[in-house]
KEKE-887001 format. One record per atom (N, C-alpha, C, O): residue number from 1; residue in three letters; chain; x, z, y. Coordinates in nm, 3 decimals, padded with zeros to 5 digits, always signed. Each point is the difference from the previous one (the first is absolute). Example, Ala and Ser with C-alpha at 12.3 -4.5 7.8 and 13.67 -1.06 7.14 Angstrom:
! residues 2
- 1,ALA,A,+01.319,+00.780,-00.569
- 1,ALA,A,-00.089,+00.000,+00.119
- 1,ALA,A,+00.090,+00.000,+00.120
- 1,ALA,A,+00.104,+00.066,-00.002
- 2,SER,A,-00.139,-00.138,+00.107
- 2,SER,A,+00.082,+00.006,+00.119
- 2,SER,A,-00.077,+00.073,+00.109
- 2,SER,A,+00.051,+00.017,+00.111
This chain:
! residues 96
- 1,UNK,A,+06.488,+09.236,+07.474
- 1,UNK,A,-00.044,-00.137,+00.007
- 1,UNK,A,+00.003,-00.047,+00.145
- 1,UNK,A,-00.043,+00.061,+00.098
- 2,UNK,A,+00.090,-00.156,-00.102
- 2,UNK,A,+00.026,-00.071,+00.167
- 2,UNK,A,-00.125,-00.063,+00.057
- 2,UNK,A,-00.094,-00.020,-00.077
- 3,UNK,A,+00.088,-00.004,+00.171
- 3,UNK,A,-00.119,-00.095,+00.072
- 3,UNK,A,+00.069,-00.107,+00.085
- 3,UNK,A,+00.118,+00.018,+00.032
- 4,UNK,A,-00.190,-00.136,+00.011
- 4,UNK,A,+00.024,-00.067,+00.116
- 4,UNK,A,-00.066,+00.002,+00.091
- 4,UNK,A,-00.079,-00.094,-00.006
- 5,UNK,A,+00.061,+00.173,+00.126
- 5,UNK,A,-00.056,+00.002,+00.071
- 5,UNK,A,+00.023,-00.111,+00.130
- 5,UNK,A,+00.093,+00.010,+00.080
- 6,UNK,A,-00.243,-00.163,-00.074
- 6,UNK,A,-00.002,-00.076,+00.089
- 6,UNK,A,+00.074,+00.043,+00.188
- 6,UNK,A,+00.001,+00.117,+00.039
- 7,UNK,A,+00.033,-00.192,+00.019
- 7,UNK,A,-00.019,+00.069,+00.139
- 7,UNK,A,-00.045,-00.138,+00.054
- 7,UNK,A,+00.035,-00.081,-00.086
- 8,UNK,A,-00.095,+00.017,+00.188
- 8,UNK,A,+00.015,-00.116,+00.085
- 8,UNK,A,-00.018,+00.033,+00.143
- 8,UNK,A,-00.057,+00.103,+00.037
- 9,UNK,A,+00.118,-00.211,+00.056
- 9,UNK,A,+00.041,-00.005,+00.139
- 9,UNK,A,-00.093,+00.096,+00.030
- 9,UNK,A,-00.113,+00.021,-00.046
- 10,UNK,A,+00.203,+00.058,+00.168
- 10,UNK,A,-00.071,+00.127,+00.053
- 10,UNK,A,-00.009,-00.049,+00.173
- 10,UNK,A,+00.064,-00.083,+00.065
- 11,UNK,A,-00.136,+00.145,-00.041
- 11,UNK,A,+00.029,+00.025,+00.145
- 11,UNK,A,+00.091,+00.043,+00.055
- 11,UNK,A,+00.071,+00.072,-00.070
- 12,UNK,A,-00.014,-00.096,+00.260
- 12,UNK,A,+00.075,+00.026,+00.016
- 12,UNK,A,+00.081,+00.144,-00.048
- 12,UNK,A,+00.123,+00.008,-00.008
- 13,UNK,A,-00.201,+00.080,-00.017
- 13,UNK,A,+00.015,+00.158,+00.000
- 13,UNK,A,+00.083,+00.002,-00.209
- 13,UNK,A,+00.108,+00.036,-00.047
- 14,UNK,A,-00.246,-00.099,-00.018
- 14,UNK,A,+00.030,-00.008,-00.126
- 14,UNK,A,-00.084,+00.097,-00.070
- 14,UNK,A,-00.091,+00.046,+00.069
- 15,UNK,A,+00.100,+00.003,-00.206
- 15,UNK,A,-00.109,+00.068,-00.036
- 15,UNK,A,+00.081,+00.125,-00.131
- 15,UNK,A,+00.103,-00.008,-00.067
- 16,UNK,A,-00.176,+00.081,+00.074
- 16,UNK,A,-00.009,+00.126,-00.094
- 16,UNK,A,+00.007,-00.059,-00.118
- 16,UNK,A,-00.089,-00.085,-00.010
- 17,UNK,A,+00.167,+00.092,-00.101
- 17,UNK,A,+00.000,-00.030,-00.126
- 17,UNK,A,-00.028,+00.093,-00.074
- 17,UNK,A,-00.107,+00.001,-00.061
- 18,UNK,A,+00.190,+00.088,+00.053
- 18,UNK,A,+00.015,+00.112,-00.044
- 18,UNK,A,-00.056,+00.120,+00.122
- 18,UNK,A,+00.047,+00.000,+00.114
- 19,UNK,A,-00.152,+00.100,-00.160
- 19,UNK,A,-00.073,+00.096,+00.074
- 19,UNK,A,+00.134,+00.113,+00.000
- 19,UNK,A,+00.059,+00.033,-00.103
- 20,UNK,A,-00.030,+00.014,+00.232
- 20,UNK,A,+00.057,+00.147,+00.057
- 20,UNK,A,+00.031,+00.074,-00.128
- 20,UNK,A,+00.115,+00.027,-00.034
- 21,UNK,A,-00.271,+00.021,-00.067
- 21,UNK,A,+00.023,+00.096,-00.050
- 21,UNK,A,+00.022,-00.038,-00.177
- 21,UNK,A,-00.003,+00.083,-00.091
- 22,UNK,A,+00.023,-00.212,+00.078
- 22,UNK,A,+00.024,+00.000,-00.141
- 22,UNK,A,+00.180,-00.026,-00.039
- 22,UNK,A,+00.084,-00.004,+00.090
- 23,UNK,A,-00.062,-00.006,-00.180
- 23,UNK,A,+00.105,+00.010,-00.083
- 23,UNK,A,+00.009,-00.093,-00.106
- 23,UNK,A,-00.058,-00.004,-00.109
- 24,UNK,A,+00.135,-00.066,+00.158
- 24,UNK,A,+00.056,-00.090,-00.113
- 24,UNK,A,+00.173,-00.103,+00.011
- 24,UNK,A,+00.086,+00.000,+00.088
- 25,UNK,A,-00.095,-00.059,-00.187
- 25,UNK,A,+00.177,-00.072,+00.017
- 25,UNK,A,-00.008,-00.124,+00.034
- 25,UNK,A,-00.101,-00.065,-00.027
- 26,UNK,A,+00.216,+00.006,+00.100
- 26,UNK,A,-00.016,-00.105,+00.026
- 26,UNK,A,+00.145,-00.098,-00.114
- 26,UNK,A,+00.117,+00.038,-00.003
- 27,UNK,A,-00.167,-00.153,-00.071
- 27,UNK,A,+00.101,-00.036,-00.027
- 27,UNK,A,+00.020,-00.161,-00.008
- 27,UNK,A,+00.079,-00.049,-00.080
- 28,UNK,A,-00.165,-00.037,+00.180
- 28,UNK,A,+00.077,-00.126,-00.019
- 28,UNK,A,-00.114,-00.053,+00.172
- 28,UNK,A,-00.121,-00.021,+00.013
- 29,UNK,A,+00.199,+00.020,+00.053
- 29,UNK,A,-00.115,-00.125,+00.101
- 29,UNK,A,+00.050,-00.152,-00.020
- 29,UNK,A,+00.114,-00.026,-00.041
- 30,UNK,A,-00.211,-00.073,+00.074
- 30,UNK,A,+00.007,-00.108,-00.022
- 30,UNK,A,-00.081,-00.036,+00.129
- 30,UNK,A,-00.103,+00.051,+00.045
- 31,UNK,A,+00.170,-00.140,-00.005
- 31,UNK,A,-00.057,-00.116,+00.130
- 31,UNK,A,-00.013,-00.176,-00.052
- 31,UNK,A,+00.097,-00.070,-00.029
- 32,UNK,A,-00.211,+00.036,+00.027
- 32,UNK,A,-00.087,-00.121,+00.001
- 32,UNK,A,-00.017,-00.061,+00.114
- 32,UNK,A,-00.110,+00.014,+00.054
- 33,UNK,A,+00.213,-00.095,+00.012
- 33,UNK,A,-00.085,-00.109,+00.120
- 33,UNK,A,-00.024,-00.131,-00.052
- 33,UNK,A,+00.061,-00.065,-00.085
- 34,UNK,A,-00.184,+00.034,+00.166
- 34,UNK,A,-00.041,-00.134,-00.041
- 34,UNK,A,+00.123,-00.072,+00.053
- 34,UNK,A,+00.100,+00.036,+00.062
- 35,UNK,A,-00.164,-00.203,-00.130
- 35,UNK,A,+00.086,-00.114,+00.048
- 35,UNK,A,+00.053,-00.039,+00.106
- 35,UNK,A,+00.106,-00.057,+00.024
- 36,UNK,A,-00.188,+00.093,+00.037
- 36,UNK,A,+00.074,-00.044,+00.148
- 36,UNK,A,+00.049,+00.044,+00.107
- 36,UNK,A,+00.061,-00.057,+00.090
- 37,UNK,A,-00.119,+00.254,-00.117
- 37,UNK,A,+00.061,+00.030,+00.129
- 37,UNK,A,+00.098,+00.144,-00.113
- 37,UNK,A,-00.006,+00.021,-00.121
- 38,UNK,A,+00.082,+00.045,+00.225
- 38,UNK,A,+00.080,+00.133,-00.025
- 38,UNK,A,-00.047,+00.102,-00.033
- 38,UNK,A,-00.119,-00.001,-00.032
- 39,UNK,A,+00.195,+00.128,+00.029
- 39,UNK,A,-00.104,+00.105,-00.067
- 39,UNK,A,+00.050,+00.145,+00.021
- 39,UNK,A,+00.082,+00.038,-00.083
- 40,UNK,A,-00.119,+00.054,+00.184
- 40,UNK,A,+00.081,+00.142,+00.011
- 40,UNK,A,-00.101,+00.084,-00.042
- 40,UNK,A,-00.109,+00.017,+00.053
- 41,UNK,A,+00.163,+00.044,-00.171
- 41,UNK,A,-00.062,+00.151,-00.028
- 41,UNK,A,+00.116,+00.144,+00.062
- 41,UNK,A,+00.123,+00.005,-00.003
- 42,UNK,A,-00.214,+00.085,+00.048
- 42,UNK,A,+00.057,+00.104,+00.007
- 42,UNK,A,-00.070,+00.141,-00.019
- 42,UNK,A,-00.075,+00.060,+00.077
- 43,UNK,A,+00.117,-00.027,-00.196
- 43,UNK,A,-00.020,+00.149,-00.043
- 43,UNK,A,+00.057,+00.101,+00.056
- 43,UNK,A,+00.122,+00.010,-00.003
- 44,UNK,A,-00.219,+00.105,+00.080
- 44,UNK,A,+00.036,+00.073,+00.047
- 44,UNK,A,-00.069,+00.159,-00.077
- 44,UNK,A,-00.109,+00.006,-00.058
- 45,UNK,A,+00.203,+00.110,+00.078
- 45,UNK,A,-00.062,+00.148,-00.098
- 45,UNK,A,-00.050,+00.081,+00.073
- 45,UNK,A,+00.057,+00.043,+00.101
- 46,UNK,A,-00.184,-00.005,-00.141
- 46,UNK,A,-00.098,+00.048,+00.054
- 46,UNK,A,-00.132,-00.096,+00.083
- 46,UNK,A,-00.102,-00.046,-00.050
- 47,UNK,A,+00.138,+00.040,+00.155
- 47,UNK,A,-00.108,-00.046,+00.110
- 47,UNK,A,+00.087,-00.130,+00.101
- 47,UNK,A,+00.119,-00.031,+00.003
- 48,UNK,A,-00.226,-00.016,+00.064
- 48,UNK,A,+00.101,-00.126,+00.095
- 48,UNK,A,+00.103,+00.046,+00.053
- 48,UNK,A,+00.079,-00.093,+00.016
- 49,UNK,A,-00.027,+00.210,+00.030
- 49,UNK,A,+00.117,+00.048,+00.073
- 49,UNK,A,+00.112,+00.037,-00.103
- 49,UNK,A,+00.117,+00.036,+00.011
- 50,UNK,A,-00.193,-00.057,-00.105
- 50,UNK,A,+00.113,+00.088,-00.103
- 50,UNK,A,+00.176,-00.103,-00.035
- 50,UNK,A,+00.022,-00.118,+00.026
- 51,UNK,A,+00.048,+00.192,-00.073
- 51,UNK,A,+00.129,-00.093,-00.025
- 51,UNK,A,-00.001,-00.078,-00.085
- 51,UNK,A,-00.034,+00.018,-00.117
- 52,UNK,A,+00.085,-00.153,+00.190
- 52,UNK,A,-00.001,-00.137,-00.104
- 52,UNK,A,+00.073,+00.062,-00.179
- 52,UNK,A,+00.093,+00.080,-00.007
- 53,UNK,A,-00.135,-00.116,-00.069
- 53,UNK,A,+00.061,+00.026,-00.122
- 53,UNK,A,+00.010,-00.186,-00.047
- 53,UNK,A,+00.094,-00.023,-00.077
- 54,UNK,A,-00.155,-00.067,+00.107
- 54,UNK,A,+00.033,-00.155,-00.038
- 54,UNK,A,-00.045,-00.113,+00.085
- 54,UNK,A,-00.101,-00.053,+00.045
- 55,UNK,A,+00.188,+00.048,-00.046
- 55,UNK,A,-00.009,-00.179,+00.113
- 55,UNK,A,+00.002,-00.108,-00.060
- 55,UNK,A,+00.113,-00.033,-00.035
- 56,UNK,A,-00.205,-00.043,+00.007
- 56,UNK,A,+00.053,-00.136,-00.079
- 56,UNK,A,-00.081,-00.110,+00.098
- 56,UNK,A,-00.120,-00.004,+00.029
- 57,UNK,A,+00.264,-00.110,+00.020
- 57,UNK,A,-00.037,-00.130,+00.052
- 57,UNK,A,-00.006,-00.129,-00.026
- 57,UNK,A,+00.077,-00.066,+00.070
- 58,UNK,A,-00.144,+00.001,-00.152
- 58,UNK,A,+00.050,-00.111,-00.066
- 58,UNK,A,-00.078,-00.152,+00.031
- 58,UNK,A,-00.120,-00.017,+00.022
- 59,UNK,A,+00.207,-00.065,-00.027
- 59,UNK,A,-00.051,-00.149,-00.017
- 59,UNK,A,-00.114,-00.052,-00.051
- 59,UNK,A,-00.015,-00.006,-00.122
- 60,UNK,A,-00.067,-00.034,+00.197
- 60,UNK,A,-00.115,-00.098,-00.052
- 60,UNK,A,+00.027,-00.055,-00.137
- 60,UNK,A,+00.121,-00.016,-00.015
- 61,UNK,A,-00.188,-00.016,-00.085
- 61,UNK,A,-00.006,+00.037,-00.148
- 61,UNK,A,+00.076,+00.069,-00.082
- 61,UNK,A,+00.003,-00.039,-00.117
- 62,UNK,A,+00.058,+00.131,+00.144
- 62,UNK,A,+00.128,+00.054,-00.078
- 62,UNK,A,-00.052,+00.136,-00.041
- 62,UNK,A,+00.041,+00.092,+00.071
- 63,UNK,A,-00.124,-00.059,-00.170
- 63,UNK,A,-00.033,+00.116,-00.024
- 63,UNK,A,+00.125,+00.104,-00.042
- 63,UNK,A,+00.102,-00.042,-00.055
- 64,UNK,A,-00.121,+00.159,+00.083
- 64,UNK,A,+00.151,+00.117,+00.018
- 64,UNK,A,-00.083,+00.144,-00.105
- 64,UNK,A,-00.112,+00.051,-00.001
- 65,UNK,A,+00.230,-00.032,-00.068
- 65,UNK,A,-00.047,+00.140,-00.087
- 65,UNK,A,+00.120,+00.093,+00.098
- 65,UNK,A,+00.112,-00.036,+00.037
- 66,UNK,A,-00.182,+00.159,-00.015
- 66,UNK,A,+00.124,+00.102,+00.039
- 66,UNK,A,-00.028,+00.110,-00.114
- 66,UNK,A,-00.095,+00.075,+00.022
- 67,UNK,A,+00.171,-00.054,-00.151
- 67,UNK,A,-00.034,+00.105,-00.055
- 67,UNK,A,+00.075,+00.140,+00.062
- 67,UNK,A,+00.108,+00.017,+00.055
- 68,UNK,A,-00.218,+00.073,-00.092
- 68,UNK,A,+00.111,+00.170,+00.039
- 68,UNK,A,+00.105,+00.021,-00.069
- 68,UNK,A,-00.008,-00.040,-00.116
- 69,UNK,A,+00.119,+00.098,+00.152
- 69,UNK,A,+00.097,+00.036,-00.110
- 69,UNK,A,+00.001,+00.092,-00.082
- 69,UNK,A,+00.060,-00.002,-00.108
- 70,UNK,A,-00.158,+00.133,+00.172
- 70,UNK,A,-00.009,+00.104,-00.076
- 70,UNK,A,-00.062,+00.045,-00.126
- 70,UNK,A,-00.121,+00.024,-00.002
- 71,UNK,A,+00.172,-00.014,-00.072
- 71,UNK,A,-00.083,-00.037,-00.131
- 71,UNK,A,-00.101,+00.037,-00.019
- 71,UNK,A,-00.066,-00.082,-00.064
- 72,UNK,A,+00.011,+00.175,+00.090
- 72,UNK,A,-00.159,+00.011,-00.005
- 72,UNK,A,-00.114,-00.025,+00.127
- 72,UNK,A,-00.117,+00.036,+00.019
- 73,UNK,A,+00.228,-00.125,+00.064
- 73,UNK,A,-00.100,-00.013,+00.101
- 73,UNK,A,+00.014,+00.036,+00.117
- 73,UNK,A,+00.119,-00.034,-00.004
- 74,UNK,A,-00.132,+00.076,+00.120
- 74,UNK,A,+00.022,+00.032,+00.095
- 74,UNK,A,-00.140,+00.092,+00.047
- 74,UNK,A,-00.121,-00.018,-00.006
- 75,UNK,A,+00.181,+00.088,+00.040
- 75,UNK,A,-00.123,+00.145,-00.005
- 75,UNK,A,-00.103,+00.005,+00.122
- 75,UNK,A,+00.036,+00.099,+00.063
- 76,UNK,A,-00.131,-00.148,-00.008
- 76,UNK,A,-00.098,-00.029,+00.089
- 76,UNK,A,-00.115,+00.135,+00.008
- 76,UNK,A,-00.105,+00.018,-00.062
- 77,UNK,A,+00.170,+00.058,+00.158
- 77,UNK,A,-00.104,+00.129,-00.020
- 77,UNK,A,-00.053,+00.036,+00.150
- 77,UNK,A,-00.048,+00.109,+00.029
- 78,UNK,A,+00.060,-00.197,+00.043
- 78,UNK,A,-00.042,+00.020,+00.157
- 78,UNK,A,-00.115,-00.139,+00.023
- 78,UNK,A,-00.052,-00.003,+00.111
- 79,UNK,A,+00.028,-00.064,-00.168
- 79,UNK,A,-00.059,-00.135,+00.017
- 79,UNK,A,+00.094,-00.107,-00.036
- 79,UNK,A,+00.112,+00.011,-00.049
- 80,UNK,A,-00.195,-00.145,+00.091
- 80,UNK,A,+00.084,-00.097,-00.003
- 80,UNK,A,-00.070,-00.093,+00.116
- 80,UNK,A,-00.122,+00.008,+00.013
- 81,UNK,A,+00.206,-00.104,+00.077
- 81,UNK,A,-00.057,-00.067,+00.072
- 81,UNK,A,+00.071,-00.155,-00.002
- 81,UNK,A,+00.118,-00.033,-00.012
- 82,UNK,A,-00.227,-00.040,+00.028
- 82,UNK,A,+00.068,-00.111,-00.021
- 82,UNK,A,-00.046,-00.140,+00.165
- 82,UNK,A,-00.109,-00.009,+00.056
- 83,UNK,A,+00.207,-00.056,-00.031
- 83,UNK,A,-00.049,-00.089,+00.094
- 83,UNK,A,+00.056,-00.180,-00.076
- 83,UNK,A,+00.105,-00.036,-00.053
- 84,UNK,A,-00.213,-00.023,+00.077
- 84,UNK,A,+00.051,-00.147,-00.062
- 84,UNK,A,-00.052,-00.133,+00.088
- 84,UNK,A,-00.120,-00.025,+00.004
- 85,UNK,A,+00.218,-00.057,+00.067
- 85,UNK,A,-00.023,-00.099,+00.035
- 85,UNK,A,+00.039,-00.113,-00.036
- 85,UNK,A,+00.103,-00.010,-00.067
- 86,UNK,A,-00.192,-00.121,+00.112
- 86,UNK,A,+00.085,-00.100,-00.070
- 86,UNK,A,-00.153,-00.076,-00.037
- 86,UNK,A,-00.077,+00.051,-00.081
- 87,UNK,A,+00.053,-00.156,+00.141
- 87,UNK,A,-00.116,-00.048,-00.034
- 87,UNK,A,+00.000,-00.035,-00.194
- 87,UNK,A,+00.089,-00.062,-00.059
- 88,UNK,A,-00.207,+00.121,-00.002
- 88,UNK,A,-00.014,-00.034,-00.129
- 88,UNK,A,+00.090,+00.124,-00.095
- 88,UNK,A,-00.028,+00.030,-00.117
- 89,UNK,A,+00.113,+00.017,+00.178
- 89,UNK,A,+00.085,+00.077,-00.097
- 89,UNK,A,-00.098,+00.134,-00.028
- 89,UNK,A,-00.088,+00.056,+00.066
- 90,UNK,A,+00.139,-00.038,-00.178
- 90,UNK,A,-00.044,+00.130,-00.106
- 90,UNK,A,+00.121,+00.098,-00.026
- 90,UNK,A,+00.102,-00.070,-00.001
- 91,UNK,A,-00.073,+00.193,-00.019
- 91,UNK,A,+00.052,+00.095,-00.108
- 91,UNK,A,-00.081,+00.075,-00.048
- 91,UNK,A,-00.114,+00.042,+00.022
- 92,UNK,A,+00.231,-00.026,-00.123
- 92,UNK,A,-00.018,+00.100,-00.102
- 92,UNK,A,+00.054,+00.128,-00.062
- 92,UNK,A,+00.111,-00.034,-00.040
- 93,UNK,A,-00.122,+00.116,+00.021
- 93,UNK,A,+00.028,+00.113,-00.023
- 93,UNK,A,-00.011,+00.078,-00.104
- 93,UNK,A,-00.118,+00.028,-00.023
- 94,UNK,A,+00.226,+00.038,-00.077
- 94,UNK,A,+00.014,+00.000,-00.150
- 94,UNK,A,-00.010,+00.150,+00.033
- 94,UNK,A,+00.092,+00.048,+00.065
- 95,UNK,A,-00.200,+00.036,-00.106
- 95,UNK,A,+00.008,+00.138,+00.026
- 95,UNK,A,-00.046,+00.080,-00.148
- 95,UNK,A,-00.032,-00.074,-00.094
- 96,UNK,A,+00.031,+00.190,+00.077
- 96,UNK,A,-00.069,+00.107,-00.082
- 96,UNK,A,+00.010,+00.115,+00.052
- 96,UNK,A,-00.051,+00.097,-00.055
């Protein structure tokens, strides 16, 4: 069974979504910016240093799905980290 797990604007640094030591898949992010301004999420594996795995930049109201390709998901076993700017913008994150 899937979840959506909320994220909103982080600080410069960004925040822990996913803890170091759990395990789970990743299979759809979605980026929400408000009306008026732009919107960068970036998922990174493991911890803030860790390697980008998704970049998404998009236009003031234009909400964006990036699904995974892999069919069951994309395998998240080091953490997950996420950073989001963009006044008002939200993602989201389709995990189990």
């Amino acid at each position: 069974m899937s979840i959506l797990k909320q994220v909103t604007i982080s600080a410069a640094v960004g925040k822990q979504v996913i803890a170091t030591t759990e395990k789970t898949r990743l299979h759809q992010v979605i980026l929400v910016p408000s009306a008026v301004s732009a919107a960068v999420l970036v998922l990174r594996d493991g911890n803030a240093s860790g390697e980008v795995i998704a970049s998404l930049n998009v236009a003031a109201n234009t909400p964006f799905s990036l699904p995974v390709k892999q069919e069951n998901g994309m395998p998240i076993g080091r953490g997950l980290h996420c950073k989001i700017t963009g006044t008002g913008a939200v993602g989201y994150l389709e995990l189990n």
